[in-house]
C-alpha positions as CSV (number, residue, x, y, z in Angstrom):
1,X,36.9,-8.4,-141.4
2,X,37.3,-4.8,-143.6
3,X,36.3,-2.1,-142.5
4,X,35.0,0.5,-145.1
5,X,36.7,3.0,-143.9
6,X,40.0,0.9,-144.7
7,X,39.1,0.3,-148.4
8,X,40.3,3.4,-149.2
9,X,43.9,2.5,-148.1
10,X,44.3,-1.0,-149.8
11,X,46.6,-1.6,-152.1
12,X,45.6,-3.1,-155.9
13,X,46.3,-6.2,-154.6
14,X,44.7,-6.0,-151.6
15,X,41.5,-5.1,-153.0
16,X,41.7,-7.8,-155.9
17,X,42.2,-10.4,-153.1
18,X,39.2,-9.2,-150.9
19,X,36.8,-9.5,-154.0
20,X,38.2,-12.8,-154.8
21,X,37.8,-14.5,-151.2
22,X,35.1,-12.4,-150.2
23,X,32.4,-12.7,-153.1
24,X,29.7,-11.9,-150.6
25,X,31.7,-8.9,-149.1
26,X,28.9,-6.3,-150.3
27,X,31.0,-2.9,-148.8
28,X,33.8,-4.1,-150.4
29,X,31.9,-4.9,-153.9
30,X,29.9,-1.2,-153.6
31,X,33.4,0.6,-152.8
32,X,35.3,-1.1,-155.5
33,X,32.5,-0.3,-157.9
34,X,30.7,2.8,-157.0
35,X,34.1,4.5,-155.2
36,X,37.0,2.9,-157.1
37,X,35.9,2.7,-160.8
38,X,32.9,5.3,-161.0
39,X,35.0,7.6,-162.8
40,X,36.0,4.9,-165.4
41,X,32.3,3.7,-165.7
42,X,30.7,6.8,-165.8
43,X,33.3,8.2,-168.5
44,X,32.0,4.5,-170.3
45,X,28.3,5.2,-169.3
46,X,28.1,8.7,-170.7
47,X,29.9,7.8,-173.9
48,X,28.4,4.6,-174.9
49,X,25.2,4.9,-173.0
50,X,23.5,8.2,-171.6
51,X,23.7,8.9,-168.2
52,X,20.3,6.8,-166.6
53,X,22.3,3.6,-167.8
54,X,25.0,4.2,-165.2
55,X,23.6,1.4,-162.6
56,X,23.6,-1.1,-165.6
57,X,26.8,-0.5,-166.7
58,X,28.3,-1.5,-163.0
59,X,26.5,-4.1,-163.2
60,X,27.7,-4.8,-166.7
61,X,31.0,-4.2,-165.4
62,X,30.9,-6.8,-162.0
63,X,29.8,-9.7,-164.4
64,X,32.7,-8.9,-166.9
65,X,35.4,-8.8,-164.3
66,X,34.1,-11.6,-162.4
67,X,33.2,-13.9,-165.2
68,X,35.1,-17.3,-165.0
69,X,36.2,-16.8,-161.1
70,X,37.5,-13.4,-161.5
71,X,39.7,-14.6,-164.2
72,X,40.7,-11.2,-165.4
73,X,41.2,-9.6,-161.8
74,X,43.5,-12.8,-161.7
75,X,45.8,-12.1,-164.5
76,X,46.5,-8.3,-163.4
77,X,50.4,-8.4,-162.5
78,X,50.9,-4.8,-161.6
79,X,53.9,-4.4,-163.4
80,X,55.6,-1.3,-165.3
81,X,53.5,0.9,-163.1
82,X,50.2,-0.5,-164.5
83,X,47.6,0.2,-161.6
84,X,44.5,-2.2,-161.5
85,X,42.8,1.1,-161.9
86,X,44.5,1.8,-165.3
87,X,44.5,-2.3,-166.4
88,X,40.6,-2.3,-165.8
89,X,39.8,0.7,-167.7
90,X,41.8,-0.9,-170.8
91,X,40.2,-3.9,-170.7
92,X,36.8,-2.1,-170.7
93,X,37.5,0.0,-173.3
């Protein structure tokens, strides 16, 4: 079982294959969205939206990447230096 304080340290991969296998992992999900990408999303939020619609862009944001069995957290390869954090921004944008 993950600990939260061990999210921090998991690699891309890592975290891609705890959301995958653990779609009821809720500290995993609420690090991953509210820790991991609320730079991304609130840079999204603030720019598309104002700033009240933060909470419905991550949840916006969970039912994009895991549409279709986490399809596109699937196809992330990590090559060239391309970090999940990086791929998942581009995909959003």
């Amino acid at each position: 079982m993950l600990r939260q304080d061990n999210f921090a340290s998991m690699s891309d991969q890592e975290l891609i294959d705890g959301l995958i296998s653990t779609p009821t992992n809720n500290k995993l999900h609420e690090y991953f969205f509210n820790v991991k990408c609320k730079k991304f999303l609130k840079y999204i939020s603030s720019v598309l939206y104002n700033e009240e619609n933060h909470d419905i862009i991550v949840g916006e944001f969970f039912e994009y990447i895991s549409n279709d069995d986490w399809k596109l957290l699937r196809k992330w390869e990590g090559k060239n230096g391309c970090t999940l954090h990086s791929y998942l921004a581009a995909c959003s944008m």
